[in-house]
C-alpha positions as CSV (number, residue, x, y, z in Angstrom):
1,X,-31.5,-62.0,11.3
2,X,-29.2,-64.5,10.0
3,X,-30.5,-66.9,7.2
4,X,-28.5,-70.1,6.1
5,X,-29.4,-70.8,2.3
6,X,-29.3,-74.1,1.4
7,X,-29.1,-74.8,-2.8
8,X,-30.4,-78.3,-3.9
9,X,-28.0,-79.3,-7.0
10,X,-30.5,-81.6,-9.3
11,X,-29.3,-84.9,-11.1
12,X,-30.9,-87.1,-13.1
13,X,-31.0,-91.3,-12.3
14,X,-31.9,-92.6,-15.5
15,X,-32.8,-96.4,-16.2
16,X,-33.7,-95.6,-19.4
17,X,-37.6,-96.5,-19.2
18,X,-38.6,-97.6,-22.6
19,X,-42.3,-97.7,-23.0
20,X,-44.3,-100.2,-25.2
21,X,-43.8,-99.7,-28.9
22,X,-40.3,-97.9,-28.7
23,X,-37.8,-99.2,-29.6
24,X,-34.2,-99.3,-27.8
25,X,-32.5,-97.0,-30.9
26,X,-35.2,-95.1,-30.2
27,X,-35.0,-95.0,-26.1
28,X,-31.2,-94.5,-26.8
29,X,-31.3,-91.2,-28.8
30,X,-34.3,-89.9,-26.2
31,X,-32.1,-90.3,-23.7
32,X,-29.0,-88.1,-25.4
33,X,-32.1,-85.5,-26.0
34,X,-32.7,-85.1,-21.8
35,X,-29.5,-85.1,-21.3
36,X,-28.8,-82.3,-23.0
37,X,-32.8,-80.5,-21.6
38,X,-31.6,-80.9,-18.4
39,X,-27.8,-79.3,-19.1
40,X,-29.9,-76.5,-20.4
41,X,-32.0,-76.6,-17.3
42,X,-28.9,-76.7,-15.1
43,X,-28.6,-79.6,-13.7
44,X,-25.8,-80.8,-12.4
45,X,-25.1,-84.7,-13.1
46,X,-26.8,-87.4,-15.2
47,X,-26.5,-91.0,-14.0
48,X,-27.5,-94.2,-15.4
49,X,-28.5,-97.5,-13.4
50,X,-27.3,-100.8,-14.4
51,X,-30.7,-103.4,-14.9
52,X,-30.4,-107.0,-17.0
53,X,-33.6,-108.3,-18.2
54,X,-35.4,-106.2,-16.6
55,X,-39.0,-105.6,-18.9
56,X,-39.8,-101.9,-19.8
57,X,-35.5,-100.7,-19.2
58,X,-33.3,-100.2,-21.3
59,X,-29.9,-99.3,-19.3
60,X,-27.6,-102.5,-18.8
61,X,-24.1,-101.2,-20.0
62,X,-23.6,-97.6,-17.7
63,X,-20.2,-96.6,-18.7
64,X,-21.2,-96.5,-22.6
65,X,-24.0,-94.6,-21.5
66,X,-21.9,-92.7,-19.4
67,X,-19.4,-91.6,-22.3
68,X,-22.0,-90.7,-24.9
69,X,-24.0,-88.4,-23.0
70,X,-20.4,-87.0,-21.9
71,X,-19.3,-86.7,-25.8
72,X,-23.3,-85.1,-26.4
73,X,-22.9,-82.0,-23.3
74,X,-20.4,-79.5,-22.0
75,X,-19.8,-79.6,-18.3
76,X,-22.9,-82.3,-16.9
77,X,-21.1,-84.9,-14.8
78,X,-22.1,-88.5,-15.9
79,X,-21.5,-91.4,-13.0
80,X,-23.4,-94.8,-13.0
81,X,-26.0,-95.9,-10.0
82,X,-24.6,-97.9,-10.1
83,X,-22.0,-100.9,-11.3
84,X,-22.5,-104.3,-10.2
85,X,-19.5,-104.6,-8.6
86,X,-19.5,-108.1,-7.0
87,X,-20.5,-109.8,-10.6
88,X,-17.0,-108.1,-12.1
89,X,-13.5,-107.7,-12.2
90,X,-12.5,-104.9,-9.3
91,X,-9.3,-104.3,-11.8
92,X,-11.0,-104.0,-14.8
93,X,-13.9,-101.8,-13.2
94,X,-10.7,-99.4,-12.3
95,X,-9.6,-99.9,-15.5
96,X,-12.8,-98.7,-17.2
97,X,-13.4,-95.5,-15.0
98,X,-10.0,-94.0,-15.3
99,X,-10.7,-94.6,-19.5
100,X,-13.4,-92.3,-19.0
101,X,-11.4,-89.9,-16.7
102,X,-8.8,-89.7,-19.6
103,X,-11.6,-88.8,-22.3
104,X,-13.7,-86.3,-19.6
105,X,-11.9,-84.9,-16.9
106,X,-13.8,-83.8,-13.7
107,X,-16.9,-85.4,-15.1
108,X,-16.8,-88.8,-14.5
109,X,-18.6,-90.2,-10.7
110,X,-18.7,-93.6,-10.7
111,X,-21.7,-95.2,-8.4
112,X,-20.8,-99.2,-7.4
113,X,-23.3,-101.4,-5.7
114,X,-24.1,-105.1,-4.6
115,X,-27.0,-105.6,-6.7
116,X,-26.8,-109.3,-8.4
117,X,-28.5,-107.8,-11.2
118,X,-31.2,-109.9,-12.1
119,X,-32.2,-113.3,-11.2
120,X,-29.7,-116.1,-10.5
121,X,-29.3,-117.3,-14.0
122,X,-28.8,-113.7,-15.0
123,X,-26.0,-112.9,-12.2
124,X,-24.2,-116.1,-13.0
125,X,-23.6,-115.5,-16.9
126,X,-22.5,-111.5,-15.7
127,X,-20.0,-113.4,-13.4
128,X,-19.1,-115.8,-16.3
129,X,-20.9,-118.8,-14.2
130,X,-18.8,-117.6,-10.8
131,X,-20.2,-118.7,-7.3
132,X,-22.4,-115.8,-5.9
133,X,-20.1,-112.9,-4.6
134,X,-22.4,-110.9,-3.1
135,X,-20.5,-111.3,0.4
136,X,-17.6,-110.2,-0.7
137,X,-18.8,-106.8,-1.9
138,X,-16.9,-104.7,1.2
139,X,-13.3,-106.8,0.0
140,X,-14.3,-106.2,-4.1
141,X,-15.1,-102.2,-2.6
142,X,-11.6,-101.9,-0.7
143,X,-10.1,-103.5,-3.9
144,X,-11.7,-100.9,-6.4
145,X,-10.3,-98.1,-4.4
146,X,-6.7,-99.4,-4.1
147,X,-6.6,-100.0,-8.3
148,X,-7.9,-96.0,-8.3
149,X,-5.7,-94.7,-5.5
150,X,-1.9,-93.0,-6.5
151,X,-0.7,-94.9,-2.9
152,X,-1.8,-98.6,-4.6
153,X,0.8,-101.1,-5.2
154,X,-1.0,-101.9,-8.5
155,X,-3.0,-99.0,-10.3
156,X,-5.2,-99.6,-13.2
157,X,-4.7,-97.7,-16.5
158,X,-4.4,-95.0,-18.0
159,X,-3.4,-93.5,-15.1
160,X,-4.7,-90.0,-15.1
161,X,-3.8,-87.1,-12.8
162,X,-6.9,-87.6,-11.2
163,X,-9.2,-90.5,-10.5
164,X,-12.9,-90.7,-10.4
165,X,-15.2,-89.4,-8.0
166,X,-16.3,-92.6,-6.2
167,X,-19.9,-93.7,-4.6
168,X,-20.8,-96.6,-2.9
169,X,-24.5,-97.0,-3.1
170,X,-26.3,-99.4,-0.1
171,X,-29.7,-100.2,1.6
172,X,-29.3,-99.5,5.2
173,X,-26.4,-101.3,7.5
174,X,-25.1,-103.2,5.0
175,X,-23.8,-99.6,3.4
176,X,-23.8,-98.2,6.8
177,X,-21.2,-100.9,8.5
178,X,-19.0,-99.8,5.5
179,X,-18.2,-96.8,7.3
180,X,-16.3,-98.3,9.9
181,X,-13.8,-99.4,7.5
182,X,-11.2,-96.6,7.7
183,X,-9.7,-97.7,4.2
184,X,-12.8,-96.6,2.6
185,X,-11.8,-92.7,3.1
186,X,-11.9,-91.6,-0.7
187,X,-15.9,-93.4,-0.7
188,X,-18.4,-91.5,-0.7
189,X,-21.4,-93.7,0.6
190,X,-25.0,-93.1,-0.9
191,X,-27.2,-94.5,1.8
192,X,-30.4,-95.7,0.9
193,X,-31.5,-96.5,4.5
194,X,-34.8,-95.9,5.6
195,X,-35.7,-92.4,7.6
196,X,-35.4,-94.3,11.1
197,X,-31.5,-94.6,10.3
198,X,-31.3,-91.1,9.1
199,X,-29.8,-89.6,12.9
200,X,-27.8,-92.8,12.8
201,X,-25.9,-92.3,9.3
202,X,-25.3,-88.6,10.2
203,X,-23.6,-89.9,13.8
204,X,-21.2,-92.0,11.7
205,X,-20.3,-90.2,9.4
206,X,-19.1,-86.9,11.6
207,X,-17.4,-89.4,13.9
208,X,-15.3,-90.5,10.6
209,X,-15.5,-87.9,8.9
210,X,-17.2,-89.3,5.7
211,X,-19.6,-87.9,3.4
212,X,-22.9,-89.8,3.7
213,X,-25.8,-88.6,1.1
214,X,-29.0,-89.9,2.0
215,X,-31.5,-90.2,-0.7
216,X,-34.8,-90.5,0.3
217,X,-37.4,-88.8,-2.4
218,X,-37.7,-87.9,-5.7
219,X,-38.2,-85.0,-8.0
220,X,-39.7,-84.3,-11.1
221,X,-39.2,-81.4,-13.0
222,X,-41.0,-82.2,-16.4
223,X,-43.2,-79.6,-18.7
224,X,-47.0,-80.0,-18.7
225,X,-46.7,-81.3,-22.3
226,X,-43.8,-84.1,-21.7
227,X,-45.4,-85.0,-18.5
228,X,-48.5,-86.1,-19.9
229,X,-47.2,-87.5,-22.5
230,X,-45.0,-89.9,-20.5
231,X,-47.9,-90.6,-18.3
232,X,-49.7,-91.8,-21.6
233,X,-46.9,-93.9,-22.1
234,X,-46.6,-95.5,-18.7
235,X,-43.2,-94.2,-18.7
236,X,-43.5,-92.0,-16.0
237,X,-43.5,-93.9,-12.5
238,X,-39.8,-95.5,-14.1
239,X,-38.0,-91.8,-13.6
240,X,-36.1,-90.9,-11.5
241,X,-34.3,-87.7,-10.3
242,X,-32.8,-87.0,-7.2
243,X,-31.1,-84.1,-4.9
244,X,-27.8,-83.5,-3.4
């Protein structure tokens, strides 16, 4: 009898809950602490969403976050879930990553999205008062990847030997559609598309040969202790973990 063995590499999606009565400093250092539990654990990445006035988190700046839980563990890959790419500079973005390539090689995965980040008056001072950009998300995307690429007329700096690992993180077709665009090669695509458009996302992406990772649940791996004692703190429905 042959058996095919499938091994689930674990990752963490942190937004940084920070529960009433804690302070940020103190949210901050927690989060170095679990980063270095779940290196321990074995885990293989640690990412860090990107949320702007949003009560109760406490992660709007990923690529600090990103570097000092890179400086605090050994080998844990540290990526963002992701960047609000249409509210920012595609260069500077580049520019940014490939920084943190320099400083970590092989650890740095950098997740972009379309999010506007908050509510309009929030998105317009991230966009320093810029129309709404949302739309042009797919051109910012195509951008992003040329200032990363070897093969780009105009590459961001430091130009390392090698560039980022780079996501693209979506809610059904919009993500999907993305696919079609053959410039988009180096992108892998993080679909968040509901189960219905599971078969769908798999037919795409063996046609173009992309990697598609469909994330769909959540996983918890906490002791007894911690877990009820983030349930106390109302902390717990705000983390996130997820398997690739």
């Amino acid at each position: 009898m042959n058996l095919e063995v499938l091994i689930m590499k674990l990752g963490v999606l942190d937004q940084m809950a920070q529960p009433k009565g804690v302070t940020a400093e103190e949210t901050a250092a927690r989060t170095m602490e679990m980063a270095q539990y779940v290196e321990k654990l074995g885990y293989e990445r640690y990412w860090f969403a990107e949320h702007h006035a949003t009560k109760g988190l406490a992660s709007s700046s990923p690529e600090i976050m990103m570097a000092a839980v890179a400086a605090k563990t050994d080998k844990l890959k540290v990526g963002s879930g992701g960047i609000l790419l249409p509210q920012y500079s595609a260069y500077k973005v580049a520019a940014q990553l490939f920084q943190l390539q320099a400083l970590f090689p092989g650890r740095i995965e950098a997740g972009v999205g379309r999010s506007p980040g908050g509510n309009e008056t929030i998105r317009a001072l991230l966009a320093d008062g810029k129309p709404n950009q949302l739309a042009e998300y797919p051109d910012k995307l195509t951008d992003l990847i040329t200032f990363l690429s070897k093969n780009g007329k105009v590459r961001a700096a430091p130009r390392t030997e090698d560039g980022p690992r780079l996501f693209s993180l979506g809610l059904g077709k919009i993500v999907l559609n993305l696919l079609h665009n053959r410039e988009l090669a180096m992108c892998t695509v993080i679909s968040l598309t509901r189960i219905r458009g599971l078969r769908h996302s798999k037919h795409i992406g063996k046609t173009l040969g992309k990697d598609i990772w469909i994330i769909r649940f959540s996983v918890l791996l906490f002791s007894l202790s911690a877990a009820k004692r983030m349930s106390r703190q109302k902390s717990l429905p705000l983390v996130r973990m997820y398997g690739c």
